[in-house]
N, C-alpha and C positions, 0 to 999 in steps of 0.2 A: 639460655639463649634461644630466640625464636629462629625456628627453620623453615624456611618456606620451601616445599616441592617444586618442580620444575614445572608438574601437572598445573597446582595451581595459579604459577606464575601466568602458564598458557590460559587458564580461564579469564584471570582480573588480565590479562592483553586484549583475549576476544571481548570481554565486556568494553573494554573502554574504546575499541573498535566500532562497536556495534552500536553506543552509543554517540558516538562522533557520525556517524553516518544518518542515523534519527534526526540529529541534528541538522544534516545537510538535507537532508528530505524536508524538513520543515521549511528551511527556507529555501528549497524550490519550489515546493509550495506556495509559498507567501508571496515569492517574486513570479510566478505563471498564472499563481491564481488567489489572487490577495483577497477578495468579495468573499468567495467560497471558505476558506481557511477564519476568515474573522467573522463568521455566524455561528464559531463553537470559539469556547471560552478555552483563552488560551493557556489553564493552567493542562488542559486534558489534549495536547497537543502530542506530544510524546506520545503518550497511551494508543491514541490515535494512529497513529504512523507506526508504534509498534506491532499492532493489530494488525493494521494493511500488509505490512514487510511479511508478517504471518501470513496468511489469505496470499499474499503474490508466492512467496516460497512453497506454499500449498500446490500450486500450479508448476513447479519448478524455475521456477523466476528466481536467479540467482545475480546477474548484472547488477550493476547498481543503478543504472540509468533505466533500464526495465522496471525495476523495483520504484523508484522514484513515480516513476511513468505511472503506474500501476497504482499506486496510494496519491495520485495525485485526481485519478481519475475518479477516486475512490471521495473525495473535498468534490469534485467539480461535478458528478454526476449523481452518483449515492454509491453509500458504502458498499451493497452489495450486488453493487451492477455485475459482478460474476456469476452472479445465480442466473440472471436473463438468458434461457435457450439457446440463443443464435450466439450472444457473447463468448456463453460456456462451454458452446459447439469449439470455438475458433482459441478458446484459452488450453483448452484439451486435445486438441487437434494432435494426435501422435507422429503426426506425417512434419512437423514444424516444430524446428528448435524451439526451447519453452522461450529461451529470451526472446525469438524475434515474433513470436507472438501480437507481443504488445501493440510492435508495426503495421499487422495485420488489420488488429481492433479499425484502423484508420480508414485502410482500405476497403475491409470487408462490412462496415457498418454504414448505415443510413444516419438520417437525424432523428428519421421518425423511430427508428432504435433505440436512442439514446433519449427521446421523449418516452416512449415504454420504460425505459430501465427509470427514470426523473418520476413519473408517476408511481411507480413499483419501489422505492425509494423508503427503505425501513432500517432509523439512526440506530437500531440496537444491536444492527450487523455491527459498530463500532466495539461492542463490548464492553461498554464502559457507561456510567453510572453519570447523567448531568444535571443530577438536582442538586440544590443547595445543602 
């Protein structure tokens, strides 16, 4: 007879959490920013968004809407718009909860910011591998 530990039971729960959540990122994605999300091929979408939730939790970005926010920005701007200076000032800022961070980015940024981070724009921050 197979036994499954309680240990493991908790892992395959946080998996299928974690990927139910992947999933809702994708399509806030899709419905905020549907241009940007359909110039990468959607089998590497997941991979995508798993990366991002990495990179946002890297920063202590734990909300889901934070996190959403944060990989979405990551489609509409460039993957590694965190590395940008002034961004990575205000994503690290100790003095500011990590979630409301994100809120921050809004206030605290220009466009010609966000033209530097679009320029500065390097798809391999993605992780992932988009040749045939």
């Amino acid at each position: 007879m197979l036994k499954i530990r309680q240990a493991q039971m908790d892992q395959l729960q946080e998996q299928v959490v974690e990927k139910n959540f992947v999933r809702r990122v994708i399509e806030f994605v899709r419905t905020e920013f549907p241009k940007d999300i359909a110039k990468y091929p959607e089998e590497r979408w997941q991979a995508m968004v798993v990366n991002g939730l990495s990179r946002a939790r890297h920063y202590g970005i734990s909300y889901e809407a934070s996190s959403a926010e944060f990989v979405a920005l990551m489609f509409h701007y460039a993957p590694n718009f965190d590395e940008y200076a002034p961004i990575q000032a205000i994503l690290t800022d100790p003095e500011v909860p990590p979630d409301a961070r994100i809120k921050l980015l809004d206030d605290c940024t220009l466009a010609e910011d966000w033209a530097v981070v679009q320029a500065r724009a390097d798809l391999n921050a993605w992780n992932i591998h988009f040749g045939a």
